[in-house]
N, CA, C and O of each residue as an XYZ file, in Angstrom:
532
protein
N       1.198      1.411      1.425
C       1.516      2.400      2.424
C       0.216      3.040      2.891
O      -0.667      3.566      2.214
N       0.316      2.856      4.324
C      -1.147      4.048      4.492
C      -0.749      5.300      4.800
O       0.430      5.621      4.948
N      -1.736      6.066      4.910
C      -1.631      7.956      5.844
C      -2.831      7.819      6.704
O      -3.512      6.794      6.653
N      -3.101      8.742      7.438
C      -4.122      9.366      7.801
C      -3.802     10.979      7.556
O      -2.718     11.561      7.517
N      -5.177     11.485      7.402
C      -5.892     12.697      6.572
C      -5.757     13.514      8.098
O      -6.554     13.175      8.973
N      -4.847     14.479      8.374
C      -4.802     15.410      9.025
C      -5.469     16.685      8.581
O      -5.874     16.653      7.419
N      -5.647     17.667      9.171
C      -6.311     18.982      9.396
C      -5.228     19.879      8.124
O      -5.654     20.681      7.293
N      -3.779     19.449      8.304
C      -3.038     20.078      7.192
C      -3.529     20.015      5.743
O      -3.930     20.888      4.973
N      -3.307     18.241      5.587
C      -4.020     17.750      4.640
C      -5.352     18.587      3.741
O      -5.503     18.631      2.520
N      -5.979     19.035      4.527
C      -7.413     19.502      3.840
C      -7.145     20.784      3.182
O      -6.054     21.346      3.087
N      -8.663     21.302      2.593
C      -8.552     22.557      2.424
C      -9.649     23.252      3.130
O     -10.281     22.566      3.933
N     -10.007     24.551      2.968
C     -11.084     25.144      3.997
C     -12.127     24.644      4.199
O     -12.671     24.970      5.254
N     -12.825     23.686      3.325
C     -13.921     22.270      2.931
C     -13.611     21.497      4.374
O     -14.592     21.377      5.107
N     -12.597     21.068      4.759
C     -12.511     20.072      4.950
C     -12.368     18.445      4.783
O     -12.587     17.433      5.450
N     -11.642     18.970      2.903
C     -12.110     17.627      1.869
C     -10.420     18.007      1.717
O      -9.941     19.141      1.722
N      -9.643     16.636      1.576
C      -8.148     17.153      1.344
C      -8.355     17.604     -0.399
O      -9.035     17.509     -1.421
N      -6.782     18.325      0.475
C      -6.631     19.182     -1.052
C      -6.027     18.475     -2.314
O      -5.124     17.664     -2.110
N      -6.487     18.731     -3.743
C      -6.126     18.131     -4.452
C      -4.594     17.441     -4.587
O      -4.365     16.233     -4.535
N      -3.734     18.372     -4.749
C      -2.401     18.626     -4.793
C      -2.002     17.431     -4.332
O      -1.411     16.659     -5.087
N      -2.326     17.029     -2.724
C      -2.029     16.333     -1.456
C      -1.911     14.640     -2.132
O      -0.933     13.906     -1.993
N      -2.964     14.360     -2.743
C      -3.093     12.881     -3.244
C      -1.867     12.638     -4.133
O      -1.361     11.516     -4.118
N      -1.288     13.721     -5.000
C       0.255     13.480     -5.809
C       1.129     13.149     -4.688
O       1.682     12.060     -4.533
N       1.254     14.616     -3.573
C       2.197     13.739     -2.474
C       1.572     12.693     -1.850
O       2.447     12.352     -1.055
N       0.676     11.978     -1.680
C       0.511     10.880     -0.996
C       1.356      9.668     -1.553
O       1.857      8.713     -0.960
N       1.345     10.205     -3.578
C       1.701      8.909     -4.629
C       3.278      8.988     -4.254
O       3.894      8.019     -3.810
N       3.786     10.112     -4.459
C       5.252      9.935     -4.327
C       5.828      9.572     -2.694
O       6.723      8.773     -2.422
N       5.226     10.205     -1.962
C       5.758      8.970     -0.940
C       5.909      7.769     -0.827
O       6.880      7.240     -0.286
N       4.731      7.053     -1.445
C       4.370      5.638     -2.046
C       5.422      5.350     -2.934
O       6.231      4.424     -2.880
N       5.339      6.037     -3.559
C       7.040      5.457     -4.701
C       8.012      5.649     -3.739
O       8.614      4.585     -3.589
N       8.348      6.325     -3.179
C       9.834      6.054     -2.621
C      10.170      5.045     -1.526
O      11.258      4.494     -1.360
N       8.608      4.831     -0.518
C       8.369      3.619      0.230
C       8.918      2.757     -0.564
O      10.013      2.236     -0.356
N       8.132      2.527     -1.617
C       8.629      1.484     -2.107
C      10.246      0.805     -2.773
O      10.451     -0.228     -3.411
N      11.022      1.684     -2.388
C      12.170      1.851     -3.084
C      12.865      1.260     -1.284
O      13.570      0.275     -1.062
N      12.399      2.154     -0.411
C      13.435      3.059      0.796
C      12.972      1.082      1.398
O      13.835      0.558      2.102
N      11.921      0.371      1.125
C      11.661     -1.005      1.621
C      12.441     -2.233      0.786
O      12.104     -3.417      0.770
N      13.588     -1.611      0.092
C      14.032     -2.752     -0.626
C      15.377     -2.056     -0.586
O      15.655     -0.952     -0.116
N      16.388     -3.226     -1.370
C      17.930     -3.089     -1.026
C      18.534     -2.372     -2.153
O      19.697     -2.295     -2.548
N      17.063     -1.701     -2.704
C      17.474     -1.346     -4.131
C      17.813      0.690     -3.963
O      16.907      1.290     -3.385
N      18.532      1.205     -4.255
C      18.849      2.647     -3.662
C      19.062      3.742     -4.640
O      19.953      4.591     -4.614
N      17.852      3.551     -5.743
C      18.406      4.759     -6.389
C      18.396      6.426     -6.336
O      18.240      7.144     -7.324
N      18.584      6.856     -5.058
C      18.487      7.808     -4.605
C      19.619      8.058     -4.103
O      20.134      7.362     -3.227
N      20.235      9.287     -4.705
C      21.569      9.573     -4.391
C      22.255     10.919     -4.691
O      21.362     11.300     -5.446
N      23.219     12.045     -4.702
C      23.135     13.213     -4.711
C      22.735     12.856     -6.593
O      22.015     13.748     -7.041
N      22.955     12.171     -7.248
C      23.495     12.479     -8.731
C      22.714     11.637     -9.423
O      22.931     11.881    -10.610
N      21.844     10.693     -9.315
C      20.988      9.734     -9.405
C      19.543     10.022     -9.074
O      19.133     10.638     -8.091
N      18.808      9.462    -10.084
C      17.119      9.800     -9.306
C      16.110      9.653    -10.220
O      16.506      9.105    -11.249
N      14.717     10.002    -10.215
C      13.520      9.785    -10.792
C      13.542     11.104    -11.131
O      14.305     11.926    -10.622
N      12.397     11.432    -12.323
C      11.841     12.318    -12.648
C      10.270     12.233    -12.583
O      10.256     11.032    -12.852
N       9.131     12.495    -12.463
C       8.101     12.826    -12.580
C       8.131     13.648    -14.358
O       8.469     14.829    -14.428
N       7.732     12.838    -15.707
C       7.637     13.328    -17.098
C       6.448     13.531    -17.218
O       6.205     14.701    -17.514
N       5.163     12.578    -17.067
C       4.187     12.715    -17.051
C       3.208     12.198    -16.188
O       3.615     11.242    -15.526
N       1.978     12.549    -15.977
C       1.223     12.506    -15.173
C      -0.688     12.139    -15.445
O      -1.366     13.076    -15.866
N      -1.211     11.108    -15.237
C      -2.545     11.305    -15.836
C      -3.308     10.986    -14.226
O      -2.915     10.027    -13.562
N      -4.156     11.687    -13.839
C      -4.916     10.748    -12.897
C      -6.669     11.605    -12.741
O      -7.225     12.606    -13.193
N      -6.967     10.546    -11.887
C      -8.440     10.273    -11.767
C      -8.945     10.556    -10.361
O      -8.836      9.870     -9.345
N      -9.749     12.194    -10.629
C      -9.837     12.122     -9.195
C     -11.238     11.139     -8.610
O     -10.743     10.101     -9.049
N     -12.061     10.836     -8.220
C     -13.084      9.887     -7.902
C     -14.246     10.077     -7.008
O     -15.447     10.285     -7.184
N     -13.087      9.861     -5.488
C     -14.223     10.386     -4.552
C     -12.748     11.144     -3.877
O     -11.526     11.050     -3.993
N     -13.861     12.004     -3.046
C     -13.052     12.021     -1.522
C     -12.326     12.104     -0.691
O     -11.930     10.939     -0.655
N     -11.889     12.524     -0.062
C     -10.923     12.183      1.403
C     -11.345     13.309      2.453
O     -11.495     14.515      2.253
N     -11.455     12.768      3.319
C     -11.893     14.035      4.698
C     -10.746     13.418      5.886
O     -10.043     12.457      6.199
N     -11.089     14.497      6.170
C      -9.822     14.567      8.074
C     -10.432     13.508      8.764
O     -11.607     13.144      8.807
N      -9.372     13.067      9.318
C      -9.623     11.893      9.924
C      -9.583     10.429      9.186
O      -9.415      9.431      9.886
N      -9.770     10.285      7.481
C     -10.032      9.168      6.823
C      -8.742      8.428      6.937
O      -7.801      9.166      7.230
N      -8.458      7.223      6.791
C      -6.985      6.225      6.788
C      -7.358      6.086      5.265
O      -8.478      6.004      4.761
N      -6.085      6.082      4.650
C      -5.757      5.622      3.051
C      -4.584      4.892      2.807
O      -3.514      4.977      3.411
N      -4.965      3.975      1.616
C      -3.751      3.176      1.904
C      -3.525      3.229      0.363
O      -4.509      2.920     -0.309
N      -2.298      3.597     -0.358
C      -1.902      4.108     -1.801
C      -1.099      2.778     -2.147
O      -0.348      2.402     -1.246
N      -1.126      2.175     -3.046
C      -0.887      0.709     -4.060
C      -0.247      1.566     -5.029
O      -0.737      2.664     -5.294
N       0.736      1.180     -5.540
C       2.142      1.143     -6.088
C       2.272     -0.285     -6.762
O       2.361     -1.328     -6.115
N       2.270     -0.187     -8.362
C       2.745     -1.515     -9.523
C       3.462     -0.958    -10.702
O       3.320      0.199    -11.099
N       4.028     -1.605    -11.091
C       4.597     -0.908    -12.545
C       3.757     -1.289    -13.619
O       3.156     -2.341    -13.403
N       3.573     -0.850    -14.512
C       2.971     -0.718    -15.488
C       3.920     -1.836    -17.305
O       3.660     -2.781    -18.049
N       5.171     -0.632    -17.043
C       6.296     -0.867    -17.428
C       6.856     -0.581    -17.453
O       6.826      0.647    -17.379
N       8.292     -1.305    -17.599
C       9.624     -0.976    -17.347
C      10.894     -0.924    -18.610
O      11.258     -2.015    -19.050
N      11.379      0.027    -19.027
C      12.058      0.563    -19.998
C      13.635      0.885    -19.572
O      13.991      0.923    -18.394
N      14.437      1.087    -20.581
C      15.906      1.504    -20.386
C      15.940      2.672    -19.541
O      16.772      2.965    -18.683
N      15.298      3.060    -19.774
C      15.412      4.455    -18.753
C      14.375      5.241    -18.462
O      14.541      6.422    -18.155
N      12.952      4.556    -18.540
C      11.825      5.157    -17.751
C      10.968      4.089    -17.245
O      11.521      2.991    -17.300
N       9.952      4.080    -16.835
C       9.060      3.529    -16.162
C       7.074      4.010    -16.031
O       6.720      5.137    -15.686
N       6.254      3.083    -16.326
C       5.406      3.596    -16.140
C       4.609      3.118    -14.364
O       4.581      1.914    -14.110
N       4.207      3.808    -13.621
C       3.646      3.392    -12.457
C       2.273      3.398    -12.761
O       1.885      3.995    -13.765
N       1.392      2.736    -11.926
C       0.081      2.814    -11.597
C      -0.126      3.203    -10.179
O       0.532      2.662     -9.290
N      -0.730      3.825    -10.007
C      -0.604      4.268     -8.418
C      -2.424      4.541     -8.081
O      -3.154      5.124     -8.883
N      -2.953      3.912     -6.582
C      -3.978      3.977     -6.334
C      -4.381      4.430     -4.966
O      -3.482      4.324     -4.132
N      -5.229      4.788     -4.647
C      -5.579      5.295     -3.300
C      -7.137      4.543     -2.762
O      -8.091      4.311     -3.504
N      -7.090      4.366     -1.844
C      -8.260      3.537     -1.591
C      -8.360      4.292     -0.039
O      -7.443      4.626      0.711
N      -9.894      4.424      0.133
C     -10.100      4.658      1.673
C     -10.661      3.536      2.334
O     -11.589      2.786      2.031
N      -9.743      3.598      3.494
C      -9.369      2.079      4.062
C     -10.818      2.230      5.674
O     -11.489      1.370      6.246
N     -10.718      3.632      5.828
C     -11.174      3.834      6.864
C     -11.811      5.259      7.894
O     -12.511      4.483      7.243
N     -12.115      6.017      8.444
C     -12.240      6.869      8.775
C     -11.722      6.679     10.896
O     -11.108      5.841     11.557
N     -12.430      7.998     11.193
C     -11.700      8.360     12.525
C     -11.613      7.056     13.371
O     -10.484      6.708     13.717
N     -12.562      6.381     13.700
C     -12.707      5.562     14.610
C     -13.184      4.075     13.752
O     -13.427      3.091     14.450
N     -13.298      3.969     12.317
C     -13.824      2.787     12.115
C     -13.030      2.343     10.994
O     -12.258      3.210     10.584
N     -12.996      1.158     10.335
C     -12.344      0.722      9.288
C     -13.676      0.494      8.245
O     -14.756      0.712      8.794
N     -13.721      0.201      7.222
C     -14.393      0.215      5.987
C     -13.588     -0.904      5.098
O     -12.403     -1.184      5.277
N     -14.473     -1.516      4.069
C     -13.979     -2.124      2.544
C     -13.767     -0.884      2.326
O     -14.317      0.172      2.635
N     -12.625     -1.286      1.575
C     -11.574     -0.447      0.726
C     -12.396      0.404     -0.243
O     -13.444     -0.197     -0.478
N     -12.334      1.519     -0.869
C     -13.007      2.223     -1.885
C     -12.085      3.102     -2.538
O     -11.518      4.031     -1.962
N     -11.929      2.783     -3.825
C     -10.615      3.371     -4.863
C     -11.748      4.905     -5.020
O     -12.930      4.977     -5.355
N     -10.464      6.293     -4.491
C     -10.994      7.568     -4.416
C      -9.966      8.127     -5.238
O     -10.188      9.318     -5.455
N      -8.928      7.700     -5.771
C      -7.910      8.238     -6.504
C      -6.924      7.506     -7.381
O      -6.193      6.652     -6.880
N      -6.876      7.758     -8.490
C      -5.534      6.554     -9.351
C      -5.002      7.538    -10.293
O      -5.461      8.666    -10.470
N      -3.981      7.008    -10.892
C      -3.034      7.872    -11.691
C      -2.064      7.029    -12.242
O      -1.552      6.166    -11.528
N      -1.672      7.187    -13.659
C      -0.713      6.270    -14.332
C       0.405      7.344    -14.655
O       0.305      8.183    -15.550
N       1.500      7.198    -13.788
C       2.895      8.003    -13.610
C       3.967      7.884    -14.295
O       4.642      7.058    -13.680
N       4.533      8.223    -15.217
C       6.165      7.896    -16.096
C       6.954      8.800    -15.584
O       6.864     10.020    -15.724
N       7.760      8.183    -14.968
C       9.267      8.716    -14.519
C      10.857      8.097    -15.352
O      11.164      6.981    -15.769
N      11.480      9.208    -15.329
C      12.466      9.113    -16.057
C      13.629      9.212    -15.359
O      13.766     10.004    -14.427
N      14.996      8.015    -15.969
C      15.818      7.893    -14.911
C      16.647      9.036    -14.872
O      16.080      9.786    -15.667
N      17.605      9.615    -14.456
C      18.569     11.103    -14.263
C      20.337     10.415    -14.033
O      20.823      9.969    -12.994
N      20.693     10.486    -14.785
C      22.070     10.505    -13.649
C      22.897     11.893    -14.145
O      22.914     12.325    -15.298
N      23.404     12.329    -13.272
C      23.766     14.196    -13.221
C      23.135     14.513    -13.935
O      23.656     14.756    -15.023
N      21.458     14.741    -13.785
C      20.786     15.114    -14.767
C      20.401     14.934    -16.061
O      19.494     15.664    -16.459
N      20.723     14.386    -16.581
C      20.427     13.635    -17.682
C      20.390     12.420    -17.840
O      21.124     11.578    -17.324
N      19.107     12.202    -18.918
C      18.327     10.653    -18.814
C      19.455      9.862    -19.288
O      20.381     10.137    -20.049
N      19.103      8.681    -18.566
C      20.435      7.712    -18.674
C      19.989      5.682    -17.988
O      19.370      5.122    -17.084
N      20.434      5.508    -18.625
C      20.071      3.526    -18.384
C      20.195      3.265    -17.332
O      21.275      3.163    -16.751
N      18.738      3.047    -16.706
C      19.034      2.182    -15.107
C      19.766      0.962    -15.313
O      19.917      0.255    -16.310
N      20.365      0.852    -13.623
C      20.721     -0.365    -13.375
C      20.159     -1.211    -13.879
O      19.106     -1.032    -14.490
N      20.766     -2.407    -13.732
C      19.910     -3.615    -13.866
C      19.111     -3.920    -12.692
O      17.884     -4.023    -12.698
N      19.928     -4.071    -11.610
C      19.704     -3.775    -10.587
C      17.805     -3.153     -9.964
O      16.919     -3.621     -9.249
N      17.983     -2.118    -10.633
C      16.919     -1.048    -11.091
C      15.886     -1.702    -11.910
O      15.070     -2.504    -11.455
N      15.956     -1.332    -13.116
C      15.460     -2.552    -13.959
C      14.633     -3.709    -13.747
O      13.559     -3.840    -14.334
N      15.292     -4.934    -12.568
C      15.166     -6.061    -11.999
C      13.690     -6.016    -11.032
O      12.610     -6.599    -11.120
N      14.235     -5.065    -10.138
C      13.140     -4.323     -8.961
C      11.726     -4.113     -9.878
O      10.652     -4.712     -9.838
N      12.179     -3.066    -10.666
C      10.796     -2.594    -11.475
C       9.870     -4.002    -11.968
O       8.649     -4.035    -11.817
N      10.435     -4.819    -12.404
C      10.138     -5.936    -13.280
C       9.559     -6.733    -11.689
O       8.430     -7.216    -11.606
N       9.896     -6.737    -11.296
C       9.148     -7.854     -9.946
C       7.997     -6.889     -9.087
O       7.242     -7.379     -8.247
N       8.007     -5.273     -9.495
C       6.660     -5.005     -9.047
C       5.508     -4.921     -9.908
O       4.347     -4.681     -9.575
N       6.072     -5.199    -11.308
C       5.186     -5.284    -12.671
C       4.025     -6.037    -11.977
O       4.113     -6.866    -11.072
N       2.544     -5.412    -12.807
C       1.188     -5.694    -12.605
C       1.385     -7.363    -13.712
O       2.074     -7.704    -14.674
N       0.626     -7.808    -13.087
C       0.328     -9.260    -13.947
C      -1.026     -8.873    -14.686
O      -1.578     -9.685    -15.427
């Protein structure tokens, strides 16, 4: 998935704000969900965010294009580990080789009415075919 780095994005620097690169990841996770026939998003159904590790690196300024990589790590009865990466693809007017400015290894936990509970297979299946080799 890419973004571009709007004026919101930043902070008074002009360097986006930390915070911003988590929402960049979870959009990226749900892309990746909302691009397949797989739907676990629902009033009573869903992910959790349990834990969180990441790496900040370099960078990002207004105007930069980023493009965030999404793999599983692994896949469990009822959680999941992600790898999630950010690379700057580009700035205002030019493109660039890719340069990893952000990564983070994500475990989410499955919910159904709130409490952790056995994904689909379905679920399960998906995770397992975005698994890192």
């Amino acid at each position: 998935m890419k973004v571009r780095i709007y004026y919101e994005d930043t902070d008074a620097g002009g360097i986006v704000y930390h915070a911003n690169y988590i929402k960049f990841c979870e959009r990226a996770r749900s892309e990746m969900f909302f691009n397949s026939s797989v739907a676990p998003f629902t009033p009573n159904r869903h992910f959790v965010v349990t834990t969180m590790e990441a790496k900040f690196i370099k960078p990002a300024f207004l105007g930069d294009l980023l493009e965030i990589k999404t793999s599983i790590k692994s896949a469990k009865k009822a959680s999941a580990i992600l790898h999630q990466e950010i690379y700057k693809v580009g700035s205002l007017n030019a493109t660039c080789a890719p340069q990893l400015i952000f990564q983070a290894d994500i475990t989410v936990a499955f919910l159904v009415d709130k409490k952790l509970a056995k994904m689909d297979d379905e679920i399960v299946e998906f995770m397992k075919s975005k698994q890192e080799n």
